[in-house]
N, C-alpha and C positions, 0 to 999 in steps of 0.2 A: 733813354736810348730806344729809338724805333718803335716806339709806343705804339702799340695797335688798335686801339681802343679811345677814341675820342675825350669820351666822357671820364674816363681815369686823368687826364692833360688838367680836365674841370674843376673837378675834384683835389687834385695835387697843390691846382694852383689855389681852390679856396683852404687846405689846411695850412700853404705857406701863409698867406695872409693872417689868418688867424694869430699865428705866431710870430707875426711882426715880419715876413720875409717876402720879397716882391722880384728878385731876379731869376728868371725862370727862362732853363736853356731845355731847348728841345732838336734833340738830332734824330734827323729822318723818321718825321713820327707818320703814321701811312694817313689819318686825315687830318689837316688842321689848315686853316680854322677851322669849326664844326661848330653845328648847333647844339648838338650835344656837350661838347666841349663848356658851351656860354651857359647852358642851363644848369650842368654840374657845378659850375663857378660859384653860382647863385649869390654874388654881392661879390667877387672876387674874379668881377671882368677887365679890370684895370688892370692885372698880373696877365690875365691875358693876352690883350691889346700891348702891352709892351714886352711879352716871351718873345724870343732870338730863334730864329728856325733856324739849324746848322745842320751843314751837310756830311759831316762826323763830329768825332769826340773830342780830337785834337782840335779841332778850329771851334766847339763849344768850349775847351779846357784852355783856349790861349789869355794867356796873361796872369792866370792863377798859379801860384807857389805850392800847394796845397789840395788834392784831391783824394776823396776817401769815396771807393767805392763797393758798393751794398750788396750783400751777397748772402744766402742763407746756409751758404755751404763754406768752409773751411777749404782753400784753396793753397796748395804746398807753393806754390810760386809769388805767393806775397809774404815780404820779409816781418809784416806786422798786420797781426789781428785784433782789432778794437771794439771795445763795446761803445755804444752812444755814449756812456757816460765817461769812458775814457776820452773817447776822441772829440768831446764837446770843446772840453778847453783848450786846446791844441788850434782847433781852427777859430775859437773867438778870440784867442790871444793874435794869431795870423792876423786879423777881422780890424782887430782894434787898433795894429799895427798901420794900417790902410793896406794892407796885403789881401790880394782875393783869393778865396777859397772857395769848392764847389763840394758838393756830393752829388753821386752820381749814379743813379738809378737805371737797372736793367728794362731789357722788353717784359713785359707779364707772364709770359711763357717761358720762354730760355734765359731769363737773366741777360748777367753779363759775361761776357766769356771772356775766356784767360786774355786774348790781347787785348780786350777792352781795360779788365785789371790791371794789365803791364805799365797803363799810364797811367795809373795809380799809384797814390804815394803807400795808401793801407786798406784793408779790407775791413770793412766795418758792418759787424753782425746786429742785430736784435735778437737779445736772449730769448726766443721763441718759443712754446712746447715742443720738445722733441717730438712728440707724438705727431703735432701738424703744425711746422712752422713755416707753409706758405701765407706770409702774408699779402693782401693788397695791394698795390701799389703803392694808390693813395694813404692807406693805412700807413703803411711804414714811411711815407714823407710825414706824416703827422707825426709820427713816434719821434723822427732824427726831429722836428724842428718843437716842436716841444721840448725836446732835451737841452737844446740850442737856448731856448726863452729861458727854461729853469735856469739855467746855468748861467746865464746873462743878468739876471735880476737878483740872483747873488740873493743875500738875506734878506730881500724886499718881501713881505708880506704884505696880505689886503689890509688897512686898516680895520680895525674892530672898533665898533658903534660902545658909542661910551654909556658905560654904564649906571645909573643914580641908585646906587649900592642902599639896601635896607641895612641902619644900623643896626648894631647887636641887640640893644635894646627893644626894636620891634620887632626881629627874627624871634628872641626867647616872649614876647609877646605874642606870637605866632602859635611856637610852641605849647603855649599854657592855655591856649584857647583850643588849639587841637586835642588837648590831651584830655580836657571839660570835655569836648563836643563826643571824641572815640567815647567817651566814659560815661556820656550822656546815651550814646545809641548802643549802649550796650557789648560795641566793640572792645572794648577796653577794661579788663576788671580792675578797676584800683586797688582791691585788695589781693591780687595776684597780676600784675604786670608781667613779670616776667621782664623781655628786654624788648617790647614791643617800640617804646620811644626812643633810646637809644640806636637803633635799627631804622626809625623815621628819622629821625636827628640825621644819621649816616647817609640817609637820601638823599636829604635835601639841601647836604653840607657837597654832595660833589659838586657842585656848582654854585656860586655866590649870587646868590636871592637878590631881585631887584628891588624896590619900595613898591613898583607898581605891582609888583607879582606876588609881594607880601600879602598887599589890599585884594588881590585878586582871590587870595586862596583866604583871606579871612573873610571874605565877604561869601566864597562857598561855605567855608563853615557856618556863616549865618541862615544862609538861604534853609541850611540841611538842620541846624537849628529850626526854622521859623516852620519847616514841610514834616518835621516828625510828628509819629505820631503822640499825641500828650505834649506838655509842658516841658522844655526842656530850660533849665538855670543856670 
């Protein structure tokens, strides 16, 4: 809503893309197109080139069932106050329906104000610091549409690179060569231990050792074998 600021339009539109989002209404923004605008985009001129210039909110909001509009203040005249993370599912369930839904972002300066909210279905915060929760524009387009992607991709995780796990057999080989090598350089008293291996055992159990990172760390202990000083066995 009446963005004043070119390069915030840029910017908005490069965080929607990121997070998979490409329809971009803008009403009565004071410049646009702008250069600034194309340079803030920085690979995200194609959300550009197809934003809707409208000449209010109502002809930006026609044909959506569903508008939550963003506000950092608590407003008595909206019958409902949502976090991102409330109000995500609500408008991808709308989304998935083939129903459009918007969110709806104030000027930089004055927000939005109450009649703009009145065509509002909800007012929808980011849990912000009290102490300073002016955010960004473009910030808080990034916050709502990342909540939006999270909440879309449901329990999809990155895949994890697969691992060619050291068996047990050359991990406690690992271990008895370290345990030579500490006792060799002195680190280590064999006749007082104490819980010094135990406590490395615990190290290097939070994470499941690879074969290659076996060879890696017994080939330090050779190196640190072959550079000490005297003979070590």
């Amino acid at each position: 809503m009446r963005t004043s600021h070119p390069g915030n339009i840029g910017a908005a539109a490069r965080a929607m893309k990121t997070m998979g989002l490409h329809r971009l209404y803008l009403v009565n923004p004071a410049r646009f197109p702008d250069p600034q605008a194309d340079a803030m985009a920085s690979g995200a001129g194609d959300v550009l080139a197809s934003a809707q210039v409208c000449g209010s909110l109502a002809e930006a909001l026609s044909g959506a069932v569903l508008a939550c509009g963003t506000s950092t203040r608590k407003r008595e005249i909206m019958a409902r106050w949502l976090t991102p993370e409330q109000a995500a599912p609500e408008l991808l369930a709308e989304a998935a329906a083939g129903r459009e839904t918007a969110l709806v972002f104030g000027n930089e300066t004055y927000g939005l104000s109450n009649a703009e909210l009145g065509q509002c279905q909800a007012l929808l915060t980011i849990p912000a610091s009290a102490a300073y929760s002016s955010l960004n524009l473009a910030a808080a387009v990034q916050v709502l549409s990342y909540e939006l992607r999270r909440q879309a991709l449901g329990a999809a995780v990155w895949p994890q690179p697969v691992l060619e796990a050291a068996d047990l057999l050359e991990v406690e080989r690992f271990y008895a060569d370290l345990e030579r090598t500490l006792a060799a350089l002195g680190f280590l008293d064999p006749a007082s231990p104490k819980r010094l291996m135990p406590k490395l055992r615990r190290l290097f159990s939070r994470t499941r050792l690879a074969r290659e990172e076996i060879n890696i760390l017994r080939g330090i202990l050779s190196s640190a074998v072959a550079h000490a000083p005297g003979k070590i066995d």
